[in-house]
C-alpha positions, 0 to 999 in steps of 0.5 A: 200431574195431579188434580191439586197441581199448580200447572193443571190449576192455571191451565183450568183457569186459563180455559174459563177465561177463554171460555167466558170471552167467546161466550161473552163475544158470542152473546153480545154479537148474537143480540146485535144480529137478532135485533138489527137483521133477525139473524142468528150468530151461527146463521151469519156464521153460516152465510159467511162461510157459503160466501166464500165459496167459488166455482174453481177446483175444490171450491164448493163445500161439502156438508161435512165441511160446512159443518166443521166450518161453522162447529155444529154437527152434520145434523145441526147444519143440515136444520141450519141449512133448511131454515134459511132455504125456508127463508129464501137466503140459501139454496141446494142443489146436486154436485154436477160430478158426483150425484150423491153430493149436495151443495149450497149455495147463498142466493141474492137475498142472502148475500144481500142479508149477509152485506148488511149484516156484515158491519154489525157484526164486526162492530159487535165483535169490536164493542165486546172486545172492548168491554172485555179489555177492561177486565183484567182477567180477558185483557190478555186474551183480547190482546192475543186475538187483537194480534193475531195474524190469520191469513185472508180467506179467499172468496 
């Protein structure tokens, strides 16, 4: 393949339209939470993930695994983490089995924020989806998301 081939051509121009959807989803939800609950699309993201999280065998996640869930650095999620511990929404604590572990976990008032939260997102997930529909370049993409069949998530 070379830099003028077709199939690399549309391949690019595949991946821009992808990338202009998420962006244009992402800025759209991000404003929505800012403004409704002062609370940053990766915040929310952050929130939902600790959320699902349970006291059963494999059931509390690592940082690293945290980290590949809201697709941010180890670093980036451990300043993420503290900000909201700062703001009474997580809080951290020792794995019981291994004392080199770190766990958090989402505290009343975050599950209370994240509640709340929660409808506004996915009405801003929904008013973005349909905004892009209406352009000939994502409608195709939106329609992949729209069926998509994802498993549910266990809390």
């Amino acid at each position: 393949m070379t830099a003028s081939d077709p199939a690399l051509t549309a391949l690019a121009q595949g991946w821009c339209a992808l990338s202009l959807l998420h962006g244009r989803i992402e800025s759209h939800i991000e404003r929505a939470l800012e403004a409704r609950h002062n609370l940053s699309a990766r915040e929310y993201s952050l929130l939902d993930v600790l959320s699902r999280q349970h006291s059963g065998e494999g059931g509390h996640l690592q940082m690293k695994q945290v980290a590949d869930a809201v697709v941010l650095s180890q670093s980036a999620t451990t300043r993420l983490v503290t900000r909201l511990e700062d703001r009474g929404l997580l809080s951290r604590y020792l794995c019981p089995t291994d004392r080199r572990g770190i766990y958090t976990d989402v505290s009343d008032a975050g599950l209370q924020l994240l509640s709340e939260a929660r409808p506004t997102n996915d009405t801003a997930l929904r008013e973005a989806l349909d905004e892009a529909a209406r352009n000939p370049e994502l409608a195709p993409l939106v329609r992949a998301v729209e069926e998509l069949k994802v498993p549910a998530r266990t809390p």
